[in-house]
N, C-alpha and C positions, 0 to 999 in steps of 0.2 A: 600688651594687647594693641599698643596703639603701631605697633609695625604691621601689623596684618591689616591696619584701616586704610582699608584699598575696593573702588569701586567695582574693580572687576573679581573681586573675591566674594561680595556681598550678591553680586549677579550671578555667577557660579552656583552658588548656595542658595539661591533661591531658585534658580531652575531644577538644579538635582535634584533635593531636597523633597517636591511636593511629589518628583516623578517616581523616588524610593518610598514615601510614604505610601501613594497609590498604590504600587505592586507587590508591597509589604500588608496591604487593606484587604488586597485582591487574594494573594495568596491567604493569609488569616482566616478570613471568611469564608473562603472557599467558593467565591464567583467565576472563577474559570467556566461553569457551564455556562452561566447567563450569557456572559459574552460570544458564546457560540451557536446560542439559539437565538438571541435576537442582534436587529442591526443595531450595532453600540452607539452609532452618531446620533443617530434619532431615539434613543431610552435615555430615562429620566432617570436609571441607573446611573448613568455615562456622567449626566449634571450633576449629581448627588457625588459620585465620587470625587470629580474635580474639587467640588465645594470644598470635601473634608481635606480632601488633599496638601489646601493652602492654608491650613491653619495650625503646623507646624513651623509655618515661614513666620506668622503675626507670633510665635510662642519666640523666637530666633528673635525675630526685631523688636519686643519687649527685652530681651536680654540685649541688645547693640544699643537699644536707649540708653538701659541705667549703666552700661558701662561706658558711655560717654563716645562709642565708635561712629560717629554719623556717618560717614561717608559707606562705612560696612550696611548701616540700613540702609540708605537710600538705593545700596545697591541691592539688600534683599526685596524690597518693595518693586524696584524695575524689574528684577528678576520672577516675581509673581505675579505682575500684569500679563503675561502672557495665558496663564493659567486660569485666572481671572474673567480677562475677557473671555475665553473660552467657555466657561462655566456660562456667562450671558449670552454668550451665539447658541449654544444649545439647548438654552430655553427657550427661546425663539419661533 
């Protein structure tokens, strides 16, 4: 494990990661209408899914803890600030 403890593999994985979550969410549930009837940026759908979205990254960097990969967290954690912040502008 400790070959793959690499910053830009842990940012990879957290950007992908929340955006396959979401569209695996979106698909499951079957919201494709909502996002077509209403404006997505301004629904509190839009924030709710971002929310769940990033908490496949905190289940990932619970696992990069206890295998002792820091540098794989720190890059899933940069890689879900993006996400993050977003979920807070669109509460806004």
């Amino acid at each position: 494990m400790a070959r793959f403890d690499r910053y830009w593999i842990g940012i990879l994985l957290g950007l992908l990661l929340p955006a396959v979550v979401c569209l695996l969410y979106v698909d499951r549930m079957n919201l494709w209408y909502v996002f077509e009837s209403i404006n997505l940026w301004h629904s509190p759908v839009f924030t709710k899914l971002l929310t769940v979205s990033i908490f496949p990254n905190m289940a990932l960097l619970f696992l990069f803890y206890t295998t002792d990969t820091w540098r794989l967290a720190k890059g899933v954690m940069l890689g879900a600030l993006p996400y993050v912040l977003a979920a807070i502008i669109t509460t806004i």
